[in-house]
C-alpha positions, -999 to +999 in steps of 0.1 A: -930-067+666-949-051+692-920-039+713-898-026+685-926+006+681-926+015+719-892+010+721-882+033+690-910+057+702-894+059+733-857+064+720-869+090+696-887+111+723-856+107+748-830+117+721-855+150+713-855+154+752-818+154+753-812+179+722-840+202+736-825+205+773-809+243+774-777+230+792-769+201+768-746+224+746-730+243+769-705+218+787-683+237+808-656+235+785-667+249+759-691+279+777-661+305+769-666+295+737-703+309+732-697+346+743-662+350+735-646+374+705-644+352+674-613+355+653-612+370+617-599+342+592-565+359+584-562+374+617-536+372+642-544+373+674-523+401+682-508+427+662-468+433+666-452+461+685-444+487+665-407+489+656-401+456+672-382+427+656-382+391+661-353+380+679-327+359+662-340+379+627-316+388+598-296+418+601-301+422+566-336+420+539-334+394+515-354+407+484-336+391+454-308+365+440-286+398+432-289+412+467-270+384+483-242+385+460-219+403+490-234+386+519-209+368+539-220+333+557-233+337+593-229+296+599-195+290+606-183+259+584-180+233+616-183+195+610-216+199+625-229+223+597-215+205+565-232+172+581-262+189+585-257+206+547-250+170+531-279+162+546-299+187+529-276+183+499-287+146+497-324+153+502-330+185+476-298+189+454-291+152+442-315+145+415-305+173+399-268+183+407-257+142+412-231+124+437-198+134+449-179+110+459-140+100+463-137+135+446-154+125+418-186+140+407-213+119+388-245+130+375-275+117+386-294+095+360-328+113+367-310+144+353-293+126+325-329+113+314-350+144+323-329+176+320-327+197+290-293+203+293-264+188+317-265+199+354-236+219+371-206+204+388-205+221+417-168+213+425-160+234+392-136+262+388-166+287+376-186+277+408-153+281+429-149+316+421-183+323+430-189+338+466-209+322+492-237+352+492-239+342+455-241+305+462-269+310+487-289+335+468-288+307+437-300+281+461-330+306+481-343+323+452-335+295+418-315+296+390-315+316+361-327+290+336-338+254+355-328+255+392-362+260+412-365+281+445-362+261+479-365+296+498-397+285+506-389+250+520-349+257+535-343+278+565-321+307+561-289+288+583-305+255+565-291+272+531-265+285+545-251+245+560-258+236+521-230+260+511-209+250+536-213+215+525-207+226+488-174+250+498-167+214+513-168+194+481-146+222+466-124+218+486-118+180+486-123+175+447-095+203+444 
């Protein structure tokens, strides 16, 4: 018991030491820190040149579902890109749209429980006829009624391997 006072005594006074010292904060990785411009939440660090544009951009704006109605697919339909679109197919488009397989479609039974109203075969005649602008636009932007938006979780050439895959079912449930 009598060592336990002292001995706190003296941690106390060397940790108040150690905060107190002028060069304890300013390791040298971190001096830049201290006098340096601090960035505005929000900011970027630069701002663009003006009239550049990124490289590999869109040569077109994509503002809405109608506005891709024309637009003709960039992605070449390769093996590669309708892997990589059943991929993405399987991931997003399954619960809802189902299976498609020995060109047969079946619906999924989380749709047949949860939707309102029966999902779309994509391998149909009235999604055959549609273009592949169309087709992308419906998938970037959402449906009309109950298809949600995946623009803000699928790259544009992402999309773009989904039709691919899709134009790919058409083709083989024909």
């Amino acid at each position: 018991m009598r060592f336990k006072l002292p001995a706190f005594a003296l941690a106390m006074a060397l940790g108040a030491a150690a905060a107190l010292s002028p060069g304890a904060y300013a390791l040298p990785f971190n001096s830049e820190m201290l006098g340096g411009q601090q960035l505005i939440t929000g900011k970027i660090m630069r701002p663009k040149p003006a009239g550049s544009v990124a490289r590999g951009s869109l040569e077109r704006v994509i503002e809405t579902r109608e506005s891709m109605a024309n637009a003709v697919n960039p992605v070449p339909s390769s093996e590669l890109s309708v892997k990589r679109g059943r991929r993405l197919f399987e991931v997003n488009c399954i619960p809802c749209h189902g299976t498609y397989s020995d060109g047969k479609w079946e619906q999924s039974p989380l749709a047949q429980i949860q939707m309102p109203m029966p999902s779309i075969d994509l391998s149909a005649e009235g999604t055959r006829q549609r273009s592949d602008g169309f087709i992308f636009g419906y998938i970037y932007f959402g449906g009309v009624a109950i298809m949600p938006s995946y623009g803000w979780k699928l790259s544009h050439p992402e999309v773009w391997d989904i039709v691919n895959y899709v134009r790919k079912i058409q083709n083989t449930n024909r």
